[in-house]
PAZAPA-4460 file (N, C-alpha, C; in steps of 0.05 Angstrom, whole numbers, plus 32768, in hexadecimal, padded with zeros to 4 digits):
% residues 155
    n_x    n_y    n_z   ca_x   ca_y   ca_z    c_x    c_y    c_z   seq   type   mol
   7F31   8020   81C8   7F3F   800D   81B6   7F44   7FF3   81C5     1      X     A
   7F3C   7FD8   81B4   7F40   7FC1   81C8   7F5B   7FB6   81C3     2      X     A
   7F62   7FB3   81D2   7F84   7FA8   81DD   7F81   7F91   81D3     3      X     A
   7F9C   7F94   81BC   7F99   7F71   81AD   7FB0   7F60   81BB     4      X     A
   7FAD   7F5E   81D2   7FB9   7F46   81DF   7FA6   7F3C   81F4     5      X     A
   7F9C   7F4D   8202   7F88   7F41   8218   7F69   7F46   8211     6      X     A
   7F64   7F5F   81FD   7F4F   7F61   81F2   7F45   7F71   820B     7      X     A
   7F48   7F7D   821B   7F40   7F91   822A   7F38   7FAB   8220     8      X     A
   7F23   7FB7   821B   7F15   7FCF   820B   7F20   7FE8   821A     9      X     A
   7F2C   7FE6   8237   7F36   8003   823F   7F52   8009   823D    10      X     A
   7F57   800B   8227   7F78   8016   821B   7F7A   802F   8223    11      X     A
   7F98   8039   8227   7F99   8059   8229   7FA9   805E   8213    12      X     A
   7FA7   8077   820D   7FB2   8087   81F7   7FD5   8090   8209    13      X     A
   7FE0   8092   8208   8002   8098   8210   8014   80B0   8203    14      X     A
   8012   80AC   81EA   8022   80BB   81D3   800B   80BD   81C6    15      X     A
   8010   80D7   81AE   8009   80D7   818E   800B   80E8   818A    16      X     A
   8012   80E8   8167   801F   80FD   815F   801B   80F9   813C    17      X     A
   8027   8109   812B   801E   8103   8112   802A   80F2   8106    18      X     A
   801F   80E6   80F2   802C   80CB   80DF   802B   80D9   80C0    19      X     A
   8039   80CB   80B2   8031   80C8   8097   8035   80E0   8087    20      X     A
   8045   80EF   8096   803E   8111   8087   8023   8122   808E    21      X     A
   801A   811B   80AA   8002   812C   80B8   7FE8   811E   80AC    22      X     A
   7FE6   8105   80A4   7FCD   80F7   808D   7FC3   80E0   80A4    23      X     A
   7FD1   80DF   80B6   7FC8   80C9   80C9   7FD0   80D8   80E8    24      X     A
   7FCB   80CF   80F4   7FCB   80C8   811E   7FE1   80AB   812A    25      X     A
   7FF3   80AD   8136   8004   809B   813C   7FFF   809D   8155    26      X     A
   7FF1   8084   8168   7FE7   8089   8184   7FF4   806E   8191    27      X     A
   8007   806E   81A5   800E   805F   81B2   7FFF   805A   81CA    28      X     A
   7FFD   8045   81CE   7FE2   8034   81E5   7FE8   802E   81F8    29      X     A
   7FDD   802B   820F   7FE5   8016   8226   7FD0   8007   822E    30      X     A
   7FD6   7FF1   8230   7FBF   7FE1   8242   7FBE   7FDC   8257    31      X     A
   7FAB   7FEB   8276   7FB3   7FE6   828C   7FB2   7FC7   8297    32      X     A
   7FA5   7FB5   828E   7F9B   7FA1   8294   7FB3   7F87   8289    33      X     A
   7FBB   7F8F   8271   7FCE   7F75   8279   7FF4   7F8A   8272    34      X     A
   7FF4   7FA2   826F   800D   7FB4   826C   800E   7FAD   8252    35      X     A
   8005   7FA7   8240   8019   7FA1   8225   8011   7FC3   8218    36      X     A
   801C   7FC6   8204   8029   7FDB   81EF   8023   7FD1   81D2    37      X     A
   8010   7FEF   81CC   800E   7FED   81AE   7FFC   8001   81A5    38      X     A
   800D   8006   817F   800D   801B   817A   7FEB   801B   8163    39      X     A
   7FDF   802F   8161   7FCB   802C   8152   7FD3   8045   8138    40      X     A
   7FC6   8047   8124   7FC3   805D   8115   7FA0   8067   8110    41      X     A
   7FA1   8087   810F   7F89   808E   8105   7F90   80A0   80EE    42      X     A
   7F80   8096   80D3   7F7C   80A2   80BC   7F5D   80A7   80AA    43      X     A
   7F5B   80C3   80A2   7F43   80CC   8097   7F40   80B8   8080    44      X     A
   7F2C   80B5   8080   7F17   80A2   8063   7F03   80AF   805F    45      X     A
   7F0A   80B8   8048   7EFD   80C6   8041   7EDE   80B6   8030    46      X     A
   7EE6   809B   8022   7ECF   808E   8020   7ECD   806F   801F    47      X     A
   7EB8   8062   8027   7EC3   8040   8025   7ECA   8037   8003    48      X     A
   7EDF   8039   7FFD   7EE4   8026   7FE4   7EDC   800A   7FE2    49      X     A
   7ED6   8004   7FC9   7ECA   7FE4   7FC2   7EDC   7FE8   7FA8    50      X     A
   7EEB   7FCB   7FA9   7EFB   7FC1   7F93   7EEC   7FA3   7F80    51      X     A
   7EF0   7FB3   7F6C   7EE2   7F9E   7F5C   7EF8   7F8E   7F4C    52      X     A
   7EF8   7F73   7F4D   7F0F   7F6E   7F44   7EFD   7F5E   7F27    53      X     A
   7F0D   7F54   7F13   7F18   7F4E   7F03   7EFF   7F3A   7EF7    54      X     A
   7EFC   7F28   7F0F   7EEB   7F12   7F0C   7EC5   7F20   7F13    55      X     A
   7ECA   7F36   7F1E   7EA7   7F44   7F1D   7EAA   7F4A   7F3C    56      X     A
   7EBC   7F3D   7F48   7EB3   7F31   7F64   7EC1   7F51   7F71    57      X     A
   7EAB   7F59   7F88   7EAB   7F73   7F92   7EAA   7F6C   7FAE    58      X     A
   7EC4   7F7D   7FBF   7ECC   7F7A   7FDA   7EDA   7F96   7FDF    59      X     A
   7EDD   7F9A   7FFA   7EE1   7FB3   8004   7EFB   7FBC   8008    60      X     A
   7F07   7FD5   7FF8   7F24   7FD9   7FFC   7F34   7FD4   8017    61      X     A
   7F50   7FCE   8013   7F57   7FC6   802A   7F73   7FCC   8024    62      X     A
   7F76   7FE0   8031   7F93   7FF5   8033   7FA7   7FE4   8037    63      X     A
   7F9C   7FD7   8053   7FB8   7FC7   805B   7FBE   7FA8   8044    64      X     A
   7FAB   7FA1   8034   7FB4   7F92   8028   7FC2   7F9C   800F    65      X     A
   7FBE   7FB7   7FFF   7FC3   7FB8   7FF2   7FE7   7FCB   8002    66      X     A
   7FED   7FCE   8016   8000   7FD3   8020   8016   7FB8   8026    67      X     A
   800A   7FA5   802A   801B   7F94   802F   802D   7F89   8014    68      X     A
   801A   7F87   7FFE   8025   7F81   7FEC   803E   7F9B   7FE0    69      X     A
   803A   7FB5   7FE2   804C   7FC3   7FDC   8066   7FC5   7FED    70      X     A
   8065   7FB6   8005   807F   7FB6   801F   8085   7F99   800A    71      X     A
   807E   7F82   800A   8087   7F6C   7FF5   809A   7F7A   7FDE    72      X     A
   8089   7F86   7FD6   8099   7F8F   7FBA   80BD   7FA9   7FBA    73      X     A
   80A9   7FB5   7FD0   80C5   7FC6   7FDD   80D4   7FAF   7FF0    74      X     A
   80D6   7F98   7FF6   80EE   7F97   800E   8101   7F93   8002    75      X     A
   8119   7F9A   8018   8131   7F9B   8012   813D   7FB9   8007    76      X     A
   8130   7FC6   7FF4   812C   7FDF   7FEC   8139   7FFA   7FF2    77      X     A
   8145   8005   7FF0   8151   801C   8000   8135   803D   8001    78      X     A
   8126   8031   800D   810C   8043   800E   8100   8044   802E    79      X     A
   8106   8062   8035   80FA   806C   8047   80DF   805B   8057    80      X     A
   80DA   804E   8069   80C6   804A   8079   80B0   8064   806B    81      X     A
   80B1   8080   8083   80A5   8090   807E   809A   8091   8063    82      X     A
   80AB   8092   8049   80A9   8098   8029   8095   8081   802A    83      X     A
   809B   8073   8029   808A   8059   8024   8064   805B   802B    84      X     A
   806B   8062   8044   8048   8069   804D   8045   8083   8041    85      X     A
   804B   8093   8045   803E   80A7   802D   8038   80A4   8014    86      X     A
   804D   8091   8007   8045   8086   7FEC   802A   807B   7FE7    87      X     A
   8023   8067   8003   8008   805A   800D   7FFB   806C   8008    88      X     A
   7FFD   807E   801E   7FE5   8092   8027   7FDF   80A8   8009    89      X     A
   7FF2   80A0   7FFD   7FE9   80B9   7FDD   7FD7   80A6   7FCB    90      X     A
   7FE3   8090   7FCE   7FCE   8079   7FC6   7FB1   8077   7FC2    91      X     A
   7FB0   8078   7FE0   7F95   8072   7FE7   7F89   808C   7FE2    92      X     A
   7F8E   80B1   7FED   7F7D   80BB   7FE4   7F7A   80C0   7FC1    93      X     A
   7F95   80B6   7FBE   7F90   80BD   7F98   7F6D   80AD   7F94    94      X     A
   7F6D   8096   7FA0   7F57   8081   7F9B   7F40   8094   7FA0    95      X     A
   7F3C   809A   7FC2   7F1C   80A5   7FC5   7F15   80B9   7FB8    96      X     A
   7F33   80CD   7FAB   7F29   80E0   7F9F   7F19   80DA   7F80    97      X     A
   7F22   80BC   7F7E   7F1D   80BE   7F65   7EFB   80BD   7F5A    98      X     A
   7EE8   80C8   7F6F   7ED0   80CA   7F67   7EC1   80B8   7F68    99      X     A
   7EC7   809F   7F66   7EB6   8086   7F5E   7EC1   8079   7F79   100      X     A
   7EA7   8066   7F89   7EAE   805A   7F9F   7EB5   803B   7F8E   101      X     A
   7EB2   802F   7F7A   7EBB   801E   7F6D   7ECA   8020   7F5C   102      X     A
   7EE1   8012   7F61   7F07   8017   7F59   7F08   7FF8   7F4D   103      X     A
   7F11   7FF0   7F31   7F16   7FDD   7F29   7F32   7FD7   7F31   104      X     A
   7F37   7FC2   7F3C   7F51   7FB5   7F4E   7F68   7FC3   7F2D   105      X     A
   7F5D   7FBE   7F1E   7F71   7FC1   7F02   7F7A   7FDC   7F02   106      X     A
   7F6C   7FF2   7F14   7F65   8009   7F13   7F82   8010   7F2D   107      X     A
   7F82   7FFC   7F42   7F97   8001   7F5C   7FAB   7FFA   7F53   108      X     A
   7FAE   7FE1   7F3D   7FC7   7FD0   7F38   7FD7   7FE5   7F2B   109      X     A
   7FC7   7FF5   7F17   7FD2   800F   7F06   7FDE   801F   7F11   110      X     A
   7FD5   8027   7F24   7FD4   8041   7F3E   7FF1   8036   7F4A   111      X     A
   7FF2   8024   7F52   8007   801C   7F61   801E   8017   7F54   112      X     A
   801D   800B   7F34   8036   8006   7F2C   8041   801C   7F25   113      X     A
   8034   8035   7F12   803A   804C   7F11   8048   8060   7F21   114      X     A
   8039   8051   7F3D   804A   8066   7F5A   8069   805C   7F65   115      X     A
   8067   803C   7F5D   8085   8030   7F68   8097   802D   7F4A   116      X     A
   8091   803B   7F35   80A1   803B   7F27   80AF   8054   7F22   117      X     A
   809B   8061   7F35   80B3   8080   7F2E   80C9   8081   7F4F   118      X     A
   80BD   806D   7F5C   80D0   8068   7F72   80E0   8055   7F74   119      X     A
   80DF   8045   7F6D   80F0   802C   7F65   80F5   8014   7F52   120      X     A
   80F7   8014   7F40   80FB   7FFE   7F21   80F3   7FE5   7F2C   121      X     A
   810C   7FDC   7F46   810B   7FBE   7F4B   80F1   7FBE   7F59   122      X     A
   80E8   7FCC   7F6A   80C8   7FC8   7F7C   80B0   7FC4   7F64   123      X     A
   80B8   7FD6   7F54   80A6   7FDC   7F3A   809D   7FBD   7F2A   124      X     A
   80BD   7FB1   7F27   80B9   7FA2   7F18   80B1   7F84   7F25   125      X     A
   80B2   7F85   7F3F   80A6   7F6F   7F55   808B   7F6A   7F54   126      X     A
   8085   7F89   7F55   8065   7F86   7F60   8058   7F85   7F3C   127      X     A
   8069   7F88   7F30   8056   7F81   7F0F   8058   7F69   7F0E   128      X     A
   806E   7F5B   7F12   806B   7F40   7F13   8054   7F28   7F1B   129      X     A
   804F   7F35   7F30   8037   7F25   7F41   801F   7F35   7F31   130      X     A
   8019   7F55   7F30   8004   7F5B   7F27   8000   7F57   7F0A   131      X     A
   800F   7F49   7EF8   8010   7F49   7EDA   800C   7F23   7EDC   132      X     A
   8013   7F14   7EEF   801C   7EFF   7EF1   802A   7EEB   7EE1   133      X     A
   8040   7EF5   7EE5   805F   7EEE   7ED5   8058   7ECC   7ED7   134      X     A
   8057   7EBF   7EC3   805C   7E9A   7EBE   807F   7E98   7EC1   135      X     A
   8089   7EA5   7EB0   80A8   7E9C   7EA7   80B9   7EB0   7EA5   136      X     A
   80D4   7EB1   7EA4   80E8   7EC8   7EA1   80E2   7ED0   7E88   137      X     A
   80D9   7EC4   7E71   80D5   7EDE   7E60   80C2   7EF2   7E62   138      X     A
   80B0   7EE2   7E75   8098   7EFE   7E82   80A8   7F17   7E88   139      X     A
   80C1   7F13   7E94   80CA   7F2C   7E9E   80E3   7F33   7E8F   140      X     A
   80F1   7F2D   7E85   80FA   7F31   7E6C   80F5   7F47   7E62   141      X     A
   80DB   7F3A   7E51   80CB   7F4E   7E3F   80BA   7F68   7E53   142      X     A
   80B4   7F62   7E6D   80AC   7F78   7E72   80CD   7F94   7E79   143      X     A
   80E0   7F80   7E80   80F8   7F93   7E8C   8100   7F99   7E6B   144      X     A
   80FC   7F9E   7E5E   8110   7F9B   7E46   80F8   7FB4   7E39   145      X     A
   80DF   7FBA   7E42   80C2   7FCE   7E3B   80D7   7FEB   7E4B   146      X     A
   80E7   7FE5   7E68   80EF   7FF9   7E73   8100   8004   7E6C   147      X     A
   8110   7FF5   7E5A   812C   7FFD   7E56   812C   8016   7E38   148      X     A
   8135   8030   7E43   813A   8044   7E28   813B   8031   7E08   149      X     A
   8129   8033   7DFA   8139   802C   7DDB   8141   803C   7DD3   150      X     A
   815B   8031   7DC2   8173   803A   7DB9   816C   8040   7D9F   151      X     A
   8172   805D   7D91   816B   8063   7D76   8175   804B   7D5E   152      X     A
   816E   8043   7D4F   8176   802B   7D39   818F   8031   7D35   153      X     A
   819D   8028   7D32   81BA   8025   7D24   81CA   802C   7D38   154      X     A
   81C7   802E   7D49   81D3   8031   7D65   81E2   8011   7D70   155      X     A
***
């Protein structure tokens, strides 16, 4: 593994141990050459995903992007670190299981809002925001107001 500070290719392994609920490798590094410290992860892929988005245009899944945007949507949040990457990691194999190496981005946006809405409303309703792309407060309005129980008539 090359050491991303000096870029020296002979790292040593130090620590590791399981991540993620046993779905990943947590390997702490050393670099003899300049001492710095850092941590890597190893996780099974099961296959290369290609996301097809919206516009036709076809590029290669990318965990950590579609991770970053879910830490956006969770911050602040009262949610487990740990919870959180497993939420990821259920993510992504929900995806490769899903048979088809081509996943319409409409297909992850679904996947994901579905999964942070049974974990959190306000994360839920962040990341719809951007993935629905809210113009104005009545965008969200009307979508917070879709969440809310209706009340039998005459109530």
């Amino acid at each position: 593994m090359r050491c991303p500070f000096c870029g020296n290719i002979d790292t040593q392994v130090k620590d590791s141990r399981p991540a993620e609920d046993h779905v990943a490798i947590r390997r702490r590094r050393f670099c003899p050459a300049c001492a710095g410290r850092f941590t890597t992860y190893e996780r099974v892929q099961l296959r290369d995903l290609v996301v097809v988005k919206s516009s036709g245009k076809r590029e290669a899944f990318d965990r950590d992007k579609m991770e970053r945007s879910i830490r956006i949507a969770m911050q602040k949040r009262p949610i487990e670190p740990e919870r959180l990457d497993q939420m990821i990691s259920g993510i992504v194999r929900r995806l490769e299981s899903m048979g088809d190496v081509d996943i319409p981005s409409r297909t992850i946006g679904e996947i994901v809002m579905e999964t942070l809405a049974r974990i959190d409303t306000v994360a839920y309703v962040r990341f719809a925001s951007v993935y629905k792309n809210f113009q104005a407060a009545d965008d969200f309005d009307k979508f917070v107001s879709e969440l809310r129980p209706q009340s039998p008539a005459g109530e």
